[in-house]
VOMAR-60018 format. One line per field, with one value per residue (C-alpha): x, y, z; residue in three letters; residue number from 0. Coordinates in steps of 0.25 Angstrom, whole numbers, plus 5000, padded with zeros to 4 digits. Layout:
REM VOMAR-60018
x <- [X ...]
y <- [Y ...]
z <- [Z ...]
residu <- [ALA ...]
num <- [NUM ...]
END
This chain:
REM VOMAR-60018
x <- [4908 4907 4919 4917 4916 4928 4938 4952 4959 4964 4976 4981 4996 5004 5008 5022 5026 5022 5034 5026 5013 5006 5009 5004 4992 4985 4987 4986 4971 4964 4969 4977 4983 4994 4995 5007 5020 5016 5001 4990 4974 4967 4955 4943 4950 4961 4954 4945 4956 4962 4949 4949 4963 4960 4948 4956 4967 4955 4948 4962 4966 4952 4953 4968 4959 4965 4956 4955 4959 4961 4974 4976 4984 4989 4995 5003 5018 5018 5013 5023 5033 5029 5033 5046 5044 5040 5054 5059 5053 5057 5049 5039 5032 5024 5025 5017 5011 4998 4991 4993 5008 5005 5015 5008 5010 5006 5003 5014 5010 5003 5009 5007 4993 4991 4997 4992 4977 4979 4989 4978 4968 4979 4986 4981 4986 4970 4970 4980 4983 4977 4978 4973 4974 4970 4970 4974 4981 4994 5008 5022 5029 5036 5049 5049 5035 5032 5025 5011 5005 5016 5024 5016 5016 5000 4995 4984 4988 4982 4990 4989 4995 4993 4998 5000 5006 5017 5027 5020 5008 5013 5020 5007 4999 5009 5007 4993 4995 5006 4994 4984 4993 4996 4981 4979 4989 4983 4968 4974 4979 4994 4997 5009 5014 5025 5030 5046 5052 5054 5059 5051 5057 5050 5039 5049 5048 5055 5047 5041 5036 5031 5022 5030 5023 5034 5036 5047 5042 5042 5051 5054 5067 5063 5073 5067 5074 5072 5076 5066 5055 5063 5058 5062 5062 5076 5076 5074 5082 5095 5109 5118 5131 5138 5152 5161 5174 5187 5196 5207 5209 5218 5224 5218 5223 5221 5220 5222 5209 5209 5196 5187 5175 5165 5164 5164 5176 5185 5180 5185 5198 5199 5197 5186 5170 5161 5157 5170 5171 5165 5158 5153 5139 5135 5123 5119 5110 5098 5094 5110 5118 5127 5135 5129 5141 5139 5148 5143 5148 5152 5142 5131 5120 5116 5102 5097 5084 5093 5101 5091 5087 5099 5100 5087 5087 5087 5098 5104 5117 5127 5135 5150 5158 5172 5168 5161 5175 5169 5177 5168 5170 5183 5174 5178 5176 5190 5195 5181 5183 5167 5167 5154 5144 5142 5136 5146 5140 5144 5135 5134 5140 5154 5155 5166 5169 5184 5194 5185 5187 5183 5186 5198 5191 5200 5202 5204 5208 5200 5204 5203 5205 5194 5191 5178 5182 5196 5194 5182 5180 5170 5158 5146 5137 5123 5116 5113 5115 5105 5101 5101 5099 5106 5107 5107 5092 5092 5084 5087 5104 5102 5106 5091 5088 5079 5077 5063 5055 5041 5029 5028 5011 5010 5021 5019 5027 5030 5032 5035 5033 5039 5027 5019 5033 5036 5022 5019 5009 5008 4998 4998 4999 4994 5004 5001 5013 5016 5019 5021 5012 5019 5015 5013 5011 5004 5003 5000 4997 4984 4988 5001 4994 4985 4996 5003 4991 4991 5007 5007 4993 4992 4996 5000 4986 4981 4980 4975 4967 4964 4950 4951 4955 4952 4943 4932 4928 4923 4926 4914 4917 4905 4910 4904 4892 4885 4880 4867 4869 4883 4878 4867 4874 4885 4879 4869 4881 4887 4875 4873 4888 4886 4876 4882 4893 4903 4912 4912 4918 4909 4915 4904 4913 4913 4925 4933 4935 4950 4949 4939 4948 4962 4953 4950 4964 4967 4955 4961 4948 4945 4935 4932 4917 4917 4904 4904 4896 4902 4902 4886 4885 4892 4883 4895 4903 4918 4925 4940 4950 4959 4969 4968 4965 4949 4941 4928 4914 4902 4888 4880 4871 4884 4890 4889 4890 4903 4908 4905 4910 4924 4924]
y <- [4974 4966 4965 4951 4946 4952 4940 4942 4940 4954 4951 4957 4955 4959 4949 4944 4942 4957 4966 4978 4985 4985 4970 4968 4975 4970 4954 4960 4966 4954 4962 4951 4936 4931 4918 4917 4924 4938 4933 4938 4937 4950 4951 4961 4974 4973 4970 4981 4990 4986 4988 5001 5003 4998 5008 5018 5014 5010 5024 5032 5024 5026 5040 5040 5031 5019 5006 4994 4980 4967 4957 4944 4939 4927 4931 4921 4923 4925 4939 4941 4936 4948 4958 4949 4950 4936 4932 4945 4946 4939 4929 4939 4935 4921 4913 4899 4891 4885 4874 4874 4877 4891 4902 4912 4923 4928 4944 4954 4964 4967 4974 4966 4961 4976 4976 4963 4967 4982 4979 4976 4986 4997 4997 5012 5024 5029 5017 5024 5028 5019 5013 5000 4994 4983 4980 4963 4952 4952 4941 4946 4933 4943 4938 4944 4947 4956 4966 4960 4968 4975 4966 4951 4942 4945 4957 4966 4979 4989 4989 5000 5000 5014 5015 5025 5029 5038 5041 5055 5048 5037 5047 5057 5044 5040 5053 5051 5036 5043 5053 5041 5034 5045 5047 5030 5031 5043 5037 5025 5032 5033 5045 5047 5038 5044 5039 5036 5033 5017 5006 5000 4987 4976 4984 4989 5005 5017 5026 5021 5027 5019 5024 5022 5022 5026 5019 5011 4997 5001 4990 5000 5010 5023 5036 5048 5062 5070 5082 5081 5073 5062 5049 5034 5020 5015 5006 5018 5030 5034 5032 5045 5046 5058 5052 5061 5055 5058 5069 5058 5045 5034 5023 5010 5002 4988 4983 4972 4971 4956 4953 4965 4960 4972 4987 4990 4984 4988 5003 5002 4995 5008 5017 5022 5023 5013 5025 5026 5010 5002 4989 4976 4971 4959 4952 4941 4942 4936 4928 4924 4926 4935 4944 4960 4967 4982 4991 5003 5011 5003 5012 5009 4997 4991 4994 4981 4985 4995 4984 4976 4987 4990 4973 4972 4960 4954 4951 4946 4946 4940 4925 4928 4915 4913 4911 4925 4932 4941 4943 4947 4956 4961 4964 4978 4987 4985 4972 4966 4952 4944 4933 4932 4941 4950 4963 4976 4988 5000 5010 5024 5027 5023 5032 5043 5035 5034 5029 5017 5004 4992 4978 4973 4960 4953 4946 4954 4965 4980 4993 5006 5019 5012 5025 5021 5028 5025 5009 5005 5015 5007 5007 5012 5015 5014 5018 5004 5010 5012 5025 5027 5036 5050 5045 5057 5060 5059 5071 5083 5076 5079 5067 5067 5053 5045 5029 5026 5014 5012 5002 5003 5004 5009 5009 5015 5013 5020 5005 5011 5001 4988 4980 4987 4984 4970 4965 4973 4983 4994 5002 5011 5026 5038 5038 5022 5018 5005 5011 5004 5010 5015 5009 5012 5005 5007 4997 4998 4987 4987 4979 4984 5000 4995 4987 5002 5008 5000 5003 5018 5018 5011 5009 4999 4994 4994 5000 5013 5014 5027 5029 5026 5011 5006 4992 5000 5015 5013 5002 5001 4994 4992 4988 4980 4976 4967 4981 4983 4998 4999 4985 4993 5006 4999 4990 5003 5012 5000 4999 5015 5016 5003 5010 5022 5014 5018 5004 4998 4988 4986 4978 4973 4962 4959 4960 4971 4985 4982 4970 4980 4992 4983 4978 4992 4995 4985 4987 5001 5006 5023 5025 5017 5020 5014 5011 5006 5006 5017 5026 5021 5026 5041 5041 5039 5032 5033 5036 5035 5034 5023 5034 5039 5054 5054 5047 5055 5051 5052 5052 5040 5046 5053 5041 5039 5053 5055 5040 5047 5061 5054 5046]
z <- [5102 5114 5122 5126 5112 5108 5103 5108 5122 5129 5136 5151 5148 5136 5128 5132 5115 5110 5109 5105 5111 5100 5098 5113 5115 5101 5106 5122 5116 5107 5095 5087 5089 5086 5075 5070 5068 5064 5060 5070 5071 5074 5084 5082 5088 5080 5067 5070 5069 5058 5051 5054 5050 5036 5035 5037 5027 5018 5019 5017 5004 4997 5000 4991 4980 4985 4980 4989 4984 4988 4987 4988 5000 4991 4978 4968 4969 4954 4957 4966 4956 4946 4956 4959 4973 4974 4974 4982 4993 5005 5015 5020 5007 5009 4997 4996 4987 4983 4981 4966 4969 4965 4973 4982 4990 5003 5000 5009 5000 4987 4976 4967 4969 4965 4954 4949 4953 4944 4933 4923 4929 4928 4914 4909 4916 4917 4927 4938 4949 4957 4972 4977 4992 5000 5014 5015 5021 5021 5022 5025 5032 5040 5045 5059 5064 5076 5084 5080 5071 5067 5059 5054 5044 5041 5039 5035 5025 5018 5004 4995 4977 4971 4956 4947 4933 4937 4950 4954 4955 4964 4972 4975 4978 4987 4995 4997 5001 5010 5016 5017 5025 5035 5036 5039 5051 5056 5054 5061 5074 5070 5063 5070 5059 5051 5035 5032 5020 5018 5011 5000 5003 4995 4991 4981 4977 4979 4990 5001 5015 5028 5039 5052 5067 5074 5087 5095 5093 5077 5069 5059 5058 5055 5052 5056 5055 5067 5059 5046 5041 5036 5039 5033 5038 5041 5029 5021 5027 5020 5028 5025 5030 5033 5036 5030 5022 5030 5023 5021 5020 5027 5021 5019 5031 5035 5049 5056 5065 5072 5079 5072 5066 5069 5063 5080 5081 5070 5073 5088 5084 5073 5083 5074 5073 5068 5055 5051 5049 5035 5038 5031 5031 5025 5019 5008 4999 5001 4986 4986 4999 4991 5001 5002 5009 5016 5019 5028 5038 5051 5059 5050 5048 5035 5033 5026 5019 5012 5007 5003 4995 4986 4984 4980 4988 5003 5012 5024 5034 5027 5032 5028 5025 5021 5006 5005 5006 5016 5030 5041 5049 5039 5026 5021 5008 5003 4996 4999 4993 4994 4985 4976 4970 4982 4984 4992 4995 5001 5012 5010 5021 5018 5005 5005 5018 5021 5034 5037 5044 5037 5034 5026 5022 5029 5042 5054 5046 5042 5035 5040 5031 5021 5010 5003 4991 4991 4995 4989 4978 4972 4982 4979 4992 4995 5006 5015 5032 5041 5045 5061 5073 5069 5053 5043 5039 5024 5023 5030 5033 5049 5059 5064 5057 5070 5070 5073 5075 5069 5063 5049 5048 5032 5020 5005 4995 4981 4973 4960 4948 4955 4955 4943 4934 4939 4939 4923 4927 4917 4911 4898 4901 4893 4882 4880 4886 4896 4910 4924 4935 4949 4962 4976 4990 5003 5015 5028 5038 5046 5057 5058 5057 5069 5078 5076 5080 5092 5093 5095 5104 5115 5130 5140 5139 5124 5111 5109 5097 5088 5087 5071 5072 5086 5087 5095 5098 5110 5122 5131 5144 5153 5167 5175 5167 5177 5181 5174 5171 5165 5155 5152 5149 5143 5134 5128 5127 5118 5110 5108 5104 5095 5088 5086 5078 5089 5089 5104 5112 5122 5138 5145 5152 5165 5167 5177 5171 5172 5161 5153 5152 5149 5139 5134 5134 5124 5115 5115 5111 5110 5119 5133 5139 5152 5159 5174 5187 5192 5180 5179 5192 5188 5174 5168 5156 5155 5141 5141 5131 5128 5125 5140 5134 5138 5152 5153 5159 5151 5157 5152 5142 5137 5134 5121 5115 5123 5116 5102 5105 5108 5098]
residu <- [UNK UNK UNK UNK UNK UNK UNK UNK UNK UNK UNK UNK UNK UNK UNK UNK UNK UNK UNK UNK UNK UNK UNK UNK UNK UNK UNK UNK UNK UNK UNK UNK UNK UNK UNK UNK UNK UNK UNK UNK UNK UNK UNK UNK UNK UNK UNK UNK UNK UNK UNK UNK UNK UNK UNK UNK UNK UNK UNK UNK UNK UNK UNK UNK UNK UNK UNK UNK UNK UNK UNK UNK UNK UNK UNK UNK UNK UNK UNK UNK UNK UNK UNK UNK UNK UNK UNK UNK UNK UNK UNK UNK UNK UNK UNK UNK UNK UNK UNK UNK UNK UNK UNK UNK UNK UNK UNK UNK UNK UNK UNK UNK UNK UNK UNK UNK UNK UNK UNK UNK UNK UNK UNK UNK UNK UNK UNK UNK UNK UNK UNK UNK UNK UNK UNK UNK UNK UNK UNK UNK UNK UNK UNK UNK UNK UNK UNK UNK UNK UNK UNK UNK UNK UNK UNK UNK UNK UNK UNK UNK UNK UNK UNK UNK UNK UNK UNK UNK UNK UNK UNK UNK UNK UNK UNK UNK UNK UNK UNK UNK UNK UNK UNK UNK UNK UNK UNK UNK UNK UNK UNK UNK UNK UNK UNK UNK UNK UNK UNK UNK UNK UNK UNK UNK UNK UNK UNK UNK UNK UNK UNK UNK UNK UNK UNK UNK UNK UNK UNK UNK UNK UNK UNK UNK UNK UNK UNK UNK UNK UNK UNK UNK UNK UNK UNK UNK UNK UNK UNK UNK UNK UNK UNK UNK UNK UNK UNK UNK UNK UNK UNK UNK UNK UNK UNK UNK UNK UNK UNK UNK UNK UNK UNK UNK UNK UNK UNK UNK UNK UNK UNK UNK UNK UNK UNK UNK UNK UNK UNK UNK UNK UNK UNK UNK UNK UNK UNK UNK UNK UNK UNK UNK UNK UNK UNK UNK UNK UNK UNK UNK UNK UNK UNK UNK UNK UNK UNK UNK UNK UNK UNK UNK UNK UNK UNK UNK UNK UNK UNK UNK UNK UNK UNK UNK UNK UNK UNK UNK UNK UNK UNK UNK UNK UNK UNK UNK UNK UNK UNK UNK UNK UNK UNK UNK UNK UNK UNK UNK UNK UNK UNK UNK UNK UNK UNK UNK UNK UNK UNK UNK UNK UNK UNK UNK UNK UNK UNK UNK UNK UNK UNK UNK UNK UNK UNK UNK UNK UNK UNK UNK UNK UNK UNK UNK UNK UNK UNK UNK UNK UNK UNK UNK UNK UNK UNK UNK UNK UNK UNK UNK UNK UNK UNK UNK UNK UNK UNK UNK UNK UNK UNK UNK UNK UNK UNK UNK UNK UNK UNK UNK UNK UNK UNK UNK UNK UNK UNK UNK UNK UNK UNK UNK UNK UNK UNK UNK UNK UNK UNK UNK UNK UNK UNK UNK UNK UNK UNK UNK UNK UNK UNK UNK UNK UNK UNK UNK UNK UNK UNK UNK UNK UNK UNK UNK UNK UNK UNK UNK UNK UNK UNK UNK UNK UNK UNK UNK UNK UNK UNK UNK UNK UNK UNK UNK UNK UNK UNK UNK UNK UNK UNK UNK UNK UNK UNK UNK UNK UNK UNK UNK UNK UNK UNK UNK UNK UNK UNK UNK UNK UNK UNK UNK UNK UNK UNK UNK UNK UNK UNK UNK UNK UNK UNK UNK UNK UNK UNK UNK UNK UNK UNK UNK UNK UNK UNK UNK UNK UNK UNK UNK UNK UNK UNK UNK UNK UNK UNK UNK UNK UNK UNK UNK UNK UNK UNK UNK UNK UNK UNK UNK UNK UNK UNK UNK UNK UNK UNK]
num <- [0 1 2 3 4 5 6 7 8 9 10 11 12 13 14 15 16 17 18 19 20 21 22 23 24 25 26 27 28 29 30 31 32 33 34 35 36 37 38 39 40 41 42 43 44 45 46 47 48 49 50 51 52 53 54 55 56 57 58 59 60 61 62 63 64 65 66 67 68 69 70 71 72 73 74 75 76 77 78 79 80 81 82 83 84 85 86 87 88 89 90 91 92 93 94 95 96 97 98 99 100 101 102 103 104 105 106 107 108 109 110 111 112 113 114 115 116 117 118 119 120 121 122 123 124 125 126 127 128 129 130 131 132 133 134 135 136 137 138 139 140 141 142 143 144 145 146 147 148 149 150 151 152 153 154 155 156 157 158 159 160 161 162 163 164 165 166 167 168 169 170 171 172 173 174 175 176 177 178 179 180 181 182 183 184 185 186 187 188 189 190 191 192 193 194 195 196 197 198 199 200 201 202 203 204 205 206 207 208 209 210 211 212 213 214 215 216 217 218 219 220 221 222 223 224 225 226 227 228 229 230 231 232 233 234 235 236 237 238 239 240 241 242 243 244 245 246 247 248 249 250 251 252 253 254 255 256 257 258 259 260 261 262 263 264 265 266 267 268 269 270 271 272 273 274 275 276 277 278 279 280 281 282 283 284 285 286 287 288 289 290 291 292 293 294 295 296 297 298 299 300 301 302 303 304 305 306 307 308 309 310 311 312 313 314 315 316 317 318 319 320 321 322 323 324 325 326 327 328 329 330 331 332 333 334 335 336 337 338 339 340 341 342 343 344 345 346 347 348 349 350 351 352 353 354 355 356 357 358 359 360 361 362 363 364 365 366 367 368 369 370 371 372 373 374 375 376 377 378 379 380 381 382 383 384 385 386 387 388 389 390 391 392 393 394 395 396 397 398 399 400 401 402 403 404 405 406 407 408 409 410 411 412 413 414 415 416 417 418 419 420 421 422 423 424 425 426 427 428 429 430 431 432 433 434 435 436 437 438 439 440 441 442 443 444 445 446 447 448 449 450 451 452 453 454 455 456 457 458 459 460 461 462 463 464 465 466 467 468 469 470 471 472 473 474 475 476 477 478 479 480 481 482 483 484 485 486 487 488 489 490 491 492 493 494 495 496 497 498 499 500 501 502 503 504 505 506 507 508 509 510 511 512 513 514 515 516 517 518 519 520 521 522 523 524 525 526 527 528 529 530 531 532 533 534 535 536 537 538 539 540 541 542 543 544 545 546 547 548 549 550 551 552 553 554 555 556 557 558 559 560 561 562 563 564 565 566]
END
């Protein structure tokens, strides 16, 4: 390939609108354009990447008997409807109609397309297990797009639906899919990656795991024990609490506290810390604005997907008014007056708890001395706090637990019968009776895999691309090719390699060596071979790395066999 007829600008400055590297150097280098809010048009280099990607996520599940498929990207809402997630799921899903006033869906994700495309195919046990995948288009009308390829609203994704007839066979293909993945990220020049435990979210299921680059400009929370090997995304990881209960208890007392609204405040007037307090956190339902109130340890935050979970439903914060019987800012466990079907719940935290502060419900007014079992005998407590920095590690019970940030860049998921159940998959097994088959899911995102690629290697002045994905192998720069002898040189070196079937971007601009090698730099490509009147004059080639780790000079009629030899 001809740099001059390469479509795409290169740009000198970084562009002022990209808040992370990755983001910067894929719009900075003729990689991708934006369109519109989280939707972007791919150049040659970029989709020359992403098709080696997917090969290599091809080659790894056919070698676990994984069959390719393709989905639709528009699906009727009616399938969607089976699986009741239609109506579920939230805005990310597009919904539209068609001309014949028929409901339609833009596909987010597939399940149910692989059920629909199987449940007839698959109704005898002599038929299973089996996996099917697809690499596709894909819609999510992401609320908050950002980071370029990190998070958009189009997408492409390799999408994976393994099914078997019992839970021990889900569970050892899971492993392998587990293994493949390890072997995709390695393969695709991150194997720095690292699984945690996850929440299954709206997939639905009961065991999930997601494939986390760690890095600083990551938008996902990640619990990491420093002592063991226990690793979880936030959503996920298990709060414990190791507050012991006082050995006695005061009295209930209220207090007279004007001008207090905040779980800070109420402590500094007590004279007491913020994790001997109980506060209130409110939200509303989202199908009926019915009131959700929280009470957790003052110290502690509500983490909302954990919520959501137990509801079974969405949320938001909460508008207090006067006719909700609710008192901001005063709300407390005890005589707790809300008007209405409303939901209370109580934190983990606060169990066996006793000599709190906490609201009395009424204006201007808390307690303190709150006994959880003495005062609210009847709560029952789930777990709904945020881990954080120094949290108790669910596994080995040392403080050790770490927050870090990282890029989701693959996800599985252990589904169970949620979709096989709903949408009447079943199949007769060897005593002739009806059964449901299990079901697994495995994603992962090839732009996004590539823009994390892009995020862990690279410098100020490009990408650094692996070998195994990057657009070219070799980036031949021919400077000054008004001379006779490095064109002819050059351009015979470009077809030797050519032929060879060694990939090759070859320069033969005239443009300075300065705009050639920024150039280069942002093509990010393996090797460089450098051919120049002065290095004619020496007998010489140059070959450097774009990693920095190799510059060496090669005779002429070396050239070639030192190109292959480092490659």
């Amino acid at each position: 390939m001809k740099l001059e007829k390469l479509v795409g600008d290169r740009f000198k400055e970084r562009p002022a609108d990209c808040v992370i590297d990755s983001h910067a150097l894929m719009v900075k280098g003729g990689y991708i354009k934006y369109m519109a809010n989280g939707i972007y048009s791919s150049y040659m280099p970029l989709k020359r990447i992403t098709k080696k990607i997917e090969q290599i996520i091809r080659e790894e599940m056919d070698k676990i008997d994984g069959q390719e498929v393709s989905f639709p990207v528009v699906m009727p809402a009616s399938l969607w409807d089976e699986s009741g997630r239609y109506e579920s799921i939230g805005d990310e899903l597009l919904r539209f109609t068609d001309r014949n006033n028929a409901k339609m869906v833009l596909g987010m994700t597939h399940e149910e397309a692989a059920v629909h495309l199987v449940r007839e195919y698959a109704q005898t046990y002599a038929k299973y297990p089996f996996m099917i995948y697809q690499i596709q288009t894909k819609f999510r009308d992401e609320a908050r797009p950002r980071a370029g390829l990190i998070r958009v609203r189009e997408f492409t994704m390799k999408d994976a639906y393994s099914f078997h007839t019992s839970q021990e066979d889900l569970e050892q293909y899971y492993e392998k899919c587990h293994k493949a993945y390890e072997r995709i990220f390695a393969r695709a020049g991150i194997p720095e990656v690292i699984s945690v435990k996850s929440d299954s979210g709206m997939m639905g299921g009961s065991i999930s795991h997601e494939f986390m680059l760690l890095t600083p400009v990551g938008e996902d929370s990640i619990a990491i024990c420093e002592e063991c090997d226990f690793r979880a995304n936030m959503e996920a990881a298990d709060y414990i609490s190791d507050i012991a209960r006082d050995a006695s208890s005061d009295p209930l007392e209220k207090v007279h506290t004007p001008n207090i609204h905040t779980i800070e405040d109420i402590c500094e007037f007590f004279g007491d810390e913020t994790k001997n307090s109980c506060k209130a956190v409110v939200y509303q339902k989202n199908m009926d604005d019915s009131y959700v109130v929280i009470f957790i340890r003052g110290d502690l935050e509500i983490n909302e997907t954990k919520l959501v979970n137990y509801l079974g439903e969405q949320v938001h914060p909460a508008v207090i008014t006067q006719e909700c019987g609710l008192n901001a800012g005063y709300i407390g466990p005890v005589n707790l007056n809300i008007n209405g079907a409303h939901t209370v719940l109580f934190d983990k935290s606060l169990e066996g708890r006793n000599n709190l502060s906490c609201g009395a419900n009424e204006n201007e007014y808390h307690f303190k001395g709150l006994d959880m079992e003495r005062d609210v005998p009847d709560a029952q407590y789930h777990d709904f706090a945020k881990v954080h920095d120094g949290s108790i590690c669910p596994k080995c019970g040392k403080k050790k637990i770490k927050i870090s940030r990282g890029i989701e860049v693959g996800n599985i998921f252990q589904l169970g019968t949620k979709y096989t159940k709903s949408m009447k998959m079943t199949y007769v097994d060897q005593d002739g009776n009806i059964q449901t088959p299990i079901m697994g899911c495995y994603g992962i995102g090839v732009g996004r895999l590539a823009a994390s690629v892009c995020e862990a290697h690279h410098d100020e002045y490009g990408p650094i691309w692996p070998k195994s994905i990057a657009p070219w192998q070799v980036h031949l720069c021919a400077v000054r090719p008004d001379d006779e002898e490095v064109k002819k040189f050059a351009d015979d070196l470009y077809e030797k390699l050519q032929a060879a079937n060694v990939e090759v971007i070859y320069d033969d601009r005239r443009v300075s060596a300065g705009v050639m090698f920024a150039d280069a730099d942002l093509l990010g490509v393996p090797l460089r071979v450098t051919v120049s009147p002065r290095n004619m004059k020496q007998g010489v080639v140059e070959i450097t790395s774009r990693d920095k780790t190799l510059k060496e000079q090669v005779a002429l009629t070396d050239a070639q066999a030192a190109i292959m030899k480092y490659l």
